[in-house]
C-alpha atoms as one frame of an Amber mdcrd trajectory, in Angstrom:
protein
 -25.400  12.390  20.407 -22.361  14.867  19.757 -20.077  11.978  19.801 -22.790
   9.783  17.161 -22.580  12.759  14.783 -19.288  13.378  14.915 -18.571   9.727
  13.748 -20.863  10.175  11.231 -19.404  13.319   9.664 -15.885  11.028   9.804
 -17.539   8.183   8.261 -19.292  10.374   5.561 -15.767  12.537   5.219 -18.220
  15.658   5.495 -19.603  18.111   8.288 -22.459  19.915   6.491 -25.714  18.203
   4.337 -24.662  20.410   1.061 -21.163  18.217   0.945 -22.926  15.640   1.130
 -22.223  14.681  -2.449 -26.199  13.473  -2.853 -28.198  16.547  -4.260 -31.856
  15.706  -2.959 -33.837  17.379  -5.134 -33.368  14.835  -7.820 -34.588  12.541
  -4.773 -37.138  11.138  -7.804 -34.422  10.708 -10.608 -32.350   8.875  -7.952
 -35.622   6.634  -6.919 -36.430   6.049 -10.434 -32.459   4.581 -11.706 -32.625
   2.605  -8.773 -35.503   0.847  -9.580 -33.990   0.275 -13.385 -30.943  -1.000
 -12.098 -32.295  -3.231  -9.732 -34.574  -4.713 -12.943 -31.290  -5.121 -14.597
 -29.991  -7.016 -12.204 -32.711  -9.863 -12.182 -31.767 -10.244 -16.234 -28.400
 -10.653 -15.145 -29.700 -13.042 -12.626 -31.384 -14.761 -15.548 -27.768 -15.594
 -17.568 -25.926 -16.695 -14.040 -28.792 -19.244 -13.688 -28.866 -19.737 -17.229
 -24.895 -20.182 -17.012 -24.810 -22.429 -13.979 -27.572 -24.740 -15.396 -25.985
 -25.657 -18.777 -22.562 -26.497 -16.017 -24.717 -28.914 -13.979 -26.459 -30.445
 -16.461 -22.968 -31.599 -18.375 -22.375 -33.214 -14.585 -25.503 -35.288 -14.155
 -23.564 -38.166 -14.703 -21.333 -37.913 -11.662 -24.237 -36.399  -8.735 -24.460
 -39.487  -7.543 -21.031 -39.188  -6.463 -21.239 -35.510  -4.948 -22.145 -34.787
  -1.313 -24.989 -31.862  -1.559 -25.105 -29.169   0.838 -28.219 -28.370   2.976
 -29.758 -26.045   0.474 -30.088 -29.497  -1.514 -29.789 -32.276   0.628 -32.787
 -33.417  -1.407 -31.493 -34.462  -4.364 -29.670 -37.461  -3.197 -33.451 -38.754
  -2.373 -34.280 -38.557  -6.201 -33.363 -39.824  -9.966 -30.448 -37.467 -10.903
 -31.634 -36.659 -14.415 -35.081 -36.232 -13.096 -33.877 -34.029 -10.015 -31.526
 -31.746 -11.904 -33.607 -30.807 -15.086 -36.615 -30.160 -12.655 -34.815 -28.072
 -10.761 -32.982 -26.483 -13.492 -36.472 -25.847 -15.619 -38.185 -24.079 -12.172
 -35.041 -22.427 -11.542 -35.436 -20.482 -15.104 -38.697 -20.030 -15.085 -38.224
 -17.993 -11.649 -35.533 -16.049 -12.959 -38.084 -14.927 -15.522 -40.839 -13.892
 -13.240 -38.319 -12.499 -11.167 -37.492 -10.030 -14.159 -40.839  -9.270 -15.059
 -41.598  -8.952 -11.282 -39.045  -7.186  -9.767 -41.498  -5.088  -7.063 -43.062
  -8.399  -5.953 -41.565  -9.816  -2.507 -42.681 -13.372  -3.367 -40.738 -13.148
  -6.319 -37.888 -11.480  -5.296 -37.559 -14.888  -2.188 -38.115 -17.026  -5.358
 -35.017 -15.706  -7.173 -33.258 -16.072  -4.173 -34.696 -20.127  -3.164 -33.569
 -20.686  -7.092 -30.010 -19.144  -7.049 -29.195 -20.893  -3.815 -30.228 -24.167
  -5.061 -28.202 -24.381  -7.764 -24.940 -22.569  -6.399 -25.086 -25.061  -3.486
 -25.625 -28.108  -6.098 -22.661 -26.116  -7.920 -20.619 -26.368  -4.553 -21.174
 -29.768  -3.606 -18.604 -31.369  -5.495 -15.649 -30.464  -3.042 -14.814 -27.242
  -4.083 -16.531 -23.858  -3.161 -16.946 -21.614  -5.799 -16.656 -17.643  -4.520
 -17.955 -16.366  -7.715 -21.229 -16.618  -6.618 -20.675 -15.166  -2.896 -21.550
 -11.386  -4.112 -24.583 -11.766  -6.250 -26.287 -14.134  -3.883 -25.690 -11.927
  -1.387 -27.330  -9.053  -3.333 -30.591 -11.216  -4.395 -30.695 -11.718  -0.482
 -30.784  -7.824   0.311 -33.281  -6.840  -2.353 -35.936  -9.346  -0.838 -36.126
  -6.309   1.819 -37.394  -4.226  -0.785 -40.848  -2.026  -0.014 -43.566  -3.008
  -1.339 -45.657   0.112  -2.431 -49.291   0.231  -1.148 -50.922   2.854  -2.749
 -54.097   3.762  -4.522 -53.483   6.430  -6.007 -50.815   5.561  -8.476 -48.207
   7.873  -6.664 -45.350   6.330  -4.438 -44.863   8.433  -1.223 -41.571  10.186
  -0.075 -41.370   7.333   3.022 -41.274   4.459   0.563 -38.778   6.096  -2.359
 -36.583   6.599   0.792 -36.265   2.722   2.012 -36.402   1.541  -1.181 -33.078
   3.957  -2.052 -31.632   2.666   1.750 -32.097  -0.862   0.543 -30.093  -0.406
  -2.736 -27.578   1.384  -0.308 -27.256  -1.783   1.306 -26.832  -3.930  -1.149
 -23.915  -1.278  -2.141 -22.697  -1.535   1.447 -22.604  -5.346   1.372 -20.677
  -5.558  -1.854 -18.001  -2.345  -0.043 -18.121  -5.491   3.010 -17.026  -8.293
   0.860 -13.553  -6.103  -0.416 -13.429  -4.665   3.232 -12.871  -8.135   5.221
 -10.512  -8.908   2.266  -8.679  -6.031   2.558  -8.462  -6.005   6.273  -7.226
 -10.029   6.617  -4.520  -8.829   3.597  -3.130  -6.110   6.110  -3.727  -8.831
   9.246  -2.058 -11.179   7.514   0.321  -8.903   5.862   1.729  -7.830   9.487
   2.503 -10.886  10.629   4.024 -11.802   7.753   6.558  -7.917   8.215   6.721
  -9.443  12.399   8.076 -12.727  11.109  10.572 -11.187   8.430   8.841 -12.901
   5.444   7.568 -11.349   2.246   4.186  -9.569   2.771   1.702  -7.787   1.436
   4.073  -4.450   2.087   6.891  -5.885   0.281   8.081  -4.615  -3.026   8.127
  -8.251  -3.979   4.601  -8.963  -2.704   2.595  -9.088  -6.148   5.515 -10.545
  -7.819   5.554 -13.404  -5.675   1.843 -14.161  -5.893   2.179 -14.178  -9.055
   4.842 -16.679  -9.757   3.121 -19.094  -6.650   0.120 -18.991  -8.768   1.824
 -19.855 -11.772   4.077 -23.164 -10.092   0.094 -24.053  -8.768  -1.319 -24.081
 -12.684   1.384 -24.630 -14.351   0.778 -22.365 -16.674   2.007 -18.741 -17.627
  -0.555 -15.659 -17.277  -1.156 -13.131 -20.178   0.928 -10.496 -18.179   2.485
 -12.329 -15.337   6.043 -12.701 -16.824   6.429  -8.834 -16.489   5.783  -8.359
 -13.081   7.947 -11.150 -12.390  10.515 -10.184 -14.109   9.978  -6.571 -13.088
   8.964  -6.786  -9.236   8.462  -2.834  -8.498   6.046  -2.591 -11.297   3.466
  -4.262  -9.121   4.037  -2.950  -5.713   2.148   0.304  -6.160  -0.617  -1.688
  -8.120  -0.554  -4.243  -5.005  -0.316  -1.166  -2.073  -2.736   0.530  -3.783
  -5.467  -2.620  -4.317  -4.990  -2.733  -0.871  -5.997   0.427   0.207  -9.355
   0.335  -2.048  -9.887  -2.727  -0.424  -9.614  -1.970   3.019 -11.647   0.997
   2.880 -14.406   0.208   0.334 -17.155   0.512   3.272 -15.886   3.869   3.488
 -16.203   4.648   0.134 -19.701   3.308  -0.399 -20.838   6.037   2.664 -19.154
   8.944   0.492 -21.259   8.916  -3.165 -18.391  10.817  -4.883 -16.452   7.786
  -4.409 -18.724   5.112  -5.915 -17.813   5.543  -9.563 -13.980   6.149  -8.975
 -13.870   2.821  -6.739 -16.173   0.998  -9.090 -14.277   1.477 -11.760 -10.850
   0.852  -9.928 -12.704  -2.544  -8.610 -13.237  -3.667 -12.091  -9.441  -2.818
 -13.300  -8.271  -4.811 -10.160 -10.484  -7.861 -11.212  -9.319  -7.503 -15.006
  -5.850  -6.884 -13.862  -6.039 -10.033 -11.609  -7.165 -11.991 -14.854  -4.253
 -10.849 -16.728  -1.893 -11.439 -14.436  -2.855 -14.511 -12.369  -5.834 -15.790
 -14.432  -8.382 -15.064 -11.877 -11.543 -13.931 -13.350 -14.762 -12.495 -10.911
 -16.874 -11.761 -13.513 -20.202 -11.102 -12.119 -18.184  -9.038  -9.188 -17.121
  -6.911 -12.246 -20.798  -7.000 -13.467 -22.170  -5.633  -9.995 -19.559  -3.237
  -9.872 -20.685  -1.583 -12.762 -24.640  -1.822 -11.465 -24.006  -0.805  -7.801
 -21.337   1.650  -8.108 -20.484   2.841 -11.286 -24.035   3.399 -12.029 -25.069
   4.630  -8.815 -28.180   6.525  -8.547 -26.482   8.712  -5.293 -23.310   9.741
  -7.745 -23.194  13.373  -8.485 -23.083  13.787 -12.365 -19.604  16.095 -11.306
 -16.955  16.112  -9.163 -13.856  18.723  -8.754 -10.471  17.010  -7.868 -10.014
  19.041  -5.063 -13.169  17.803  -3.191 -12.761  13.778  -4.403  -8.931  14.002
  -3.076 -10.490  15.385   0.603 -13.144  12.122   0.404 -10.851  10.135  -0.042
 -10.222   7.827   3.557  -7.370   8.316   5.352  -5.542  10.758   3.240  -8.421
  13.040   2.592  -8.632  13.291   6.536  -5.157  14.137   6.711  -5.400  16.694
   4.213  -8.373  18.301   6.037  -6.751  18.589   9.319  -3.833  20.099   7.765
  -5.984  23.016   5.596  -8.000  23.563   9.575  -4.217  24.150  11.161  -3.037
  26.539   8.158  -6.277  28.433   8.766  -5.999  28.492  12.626  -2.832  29.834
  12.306  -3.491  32.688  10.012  -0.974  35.085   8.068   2.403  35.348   9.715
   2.921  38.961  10.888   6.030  40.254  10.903   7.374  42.140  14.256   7.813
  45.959  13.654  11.625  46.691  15.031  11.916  48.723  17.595  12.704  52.696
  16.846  10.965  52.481  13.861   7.795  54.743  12.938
């Protein structure tokens, strides 16, 4: 159990409850944003389906010629015109009742059936699309949301509590998706270093995306030229995307980190527009919802105490303020002889 705790405390980057960074006695206030965020993300749901429908529908001319994925193996069974407006007309409609219905289960699965569908038909042309990775795995998690049983119009401690731990994990699943990127970036980054290539610690590392990117379009980037032309810029940027990355699990178990990564996650997707022309808009959207907005924030933060949350170099910095206090003043010896 000692051991258990202990990792938690690391995890967490605290040792008592009151550093927690969560202040429970707005335990309600927290409840109640979370339920008006998760609201505003099935209207968001509405304009990806809304989005991805008026994309299919300009390509019901060539489904014939696509090979659908199991999600909608049933198409190829079926008139194309027929198949894709019904499923595009049911699709909508469920993304409405999904708004209006947010606590209902059955509605929630709906949203999720619907957004499957049509990202798969979206993906079965011979080219997977990850802009839809995130929010479909989000819709997924908030189909475990609690369903409140009660009679008296009042919602019970218990059920505030897993519905809060369910919008944690859809905040831990989105900290997953830039974790496994970050880690195979460092993975792939060292064998890169082993081999004496360029890699994702190089100077040159950004730079030479950048200009690969650029051969593979054929096209210049808003900003690309200058950190082309001006290598060094970019490494920090790149080291430093990196380390969000890699420990944005971390981050999402430490609440006075979600707005401060958030909002670094959605300059690193604007930055990777500008300079490579790589645009994850709804990741930016659900950064803003999950993190940025996040009911388990505190309102304030002192530097002091977001530098010692921070992974890696937070710990560092809090085992060398326990030495300096172990130690204790420096006394001086008295010479010998004198009074």
């Amino acid at each position: 159990m000692k051991r258990l705790k202990r990792l938690r405390q690391t995890i967490q980057g605290h040792s008592r409850l009151d550093e927690a960074g969560f202040d429970f006695r707005s335990y309600g206030h927290a409840f109640e944003q979370a339920r008006l965020l998760v609201r505003v993300f099935y209207l968001f749901i509405i304009y990806v389906l809304a989005s991805k429908s008026a994309v299919l529908w300009d390509q019901v001319q060539v489904i014939p010629y696509a090979d659908p994925l199991w999600p909608v193996f049933w198409i190829r069974f079926f008139e194309p015109h027929t198949a894709i407006g019904t499923l595009i007309v049911v699709s909508l409609v469920i993304g409405v009742v999904g708004f209006l219905f947010p606590n209902k289960r059955l509605a929630r699965i709906l949203v999720f059936v619907a957004y499957l569908s049509l990202a798969a038909l979206s993906n079965s042309f011979g080219k997977i699309f990850h802009l839809d990775h995130m929010p479909l795995a989000v819709s997924f998690i908030f189909i475990l949301l609690p369903t409140a049983q009660t009679t008296t119009g009042r919602l019970s401690i218990t059920y505030k509590h897993s519905y809060l731990m369910v919008f944690w994990a859809a905040q831990l699943t989105l900290g997953l998706f830039y974790t496994l990127s970050g880690f195979w970036k460092i993975s792939v980054g060292i064998n890169q270093l082993l081999a004496g290539q360029i890699n994702t610690f190089h100077p040159y590392a950004l730079a030479t995306l950048i200009a690969m990117r650029e051969l593979q379009t054929q096209e210049h980037t808003i900003l690309g030229w200058l950190i082309v032309n001006q290598p060094v810029i970019g490494w920090p940027m790149h080291l430093g995307a990196v380390y969000m990355e890699f420990f944005a699990i971390i981050a999402v178990c430490r609440p006075k980190l979600h707005q401060v990564w958030g909002i670094a996650f959605m300059a690193f997707h604007l930055g990777t527009w500008l300079f490579m022309e790589i645009l994850f808009i709804n990741n930016i959207f659900l950064l803003g919802l999950l993190l940025v907005l996040s009911p388990f924030a505190p309102k304030k933060i002192k530097i002091t105490t977001f530098i010692k949350q921070l992974p890696l170099l937070g710990g560092i910095l809090r085992i060398q303020s326990s030495l300096s206090l172990n130690q204790g003043p420096i006394k001086a010896n008295r010479p010998q002889g004198l009074p």
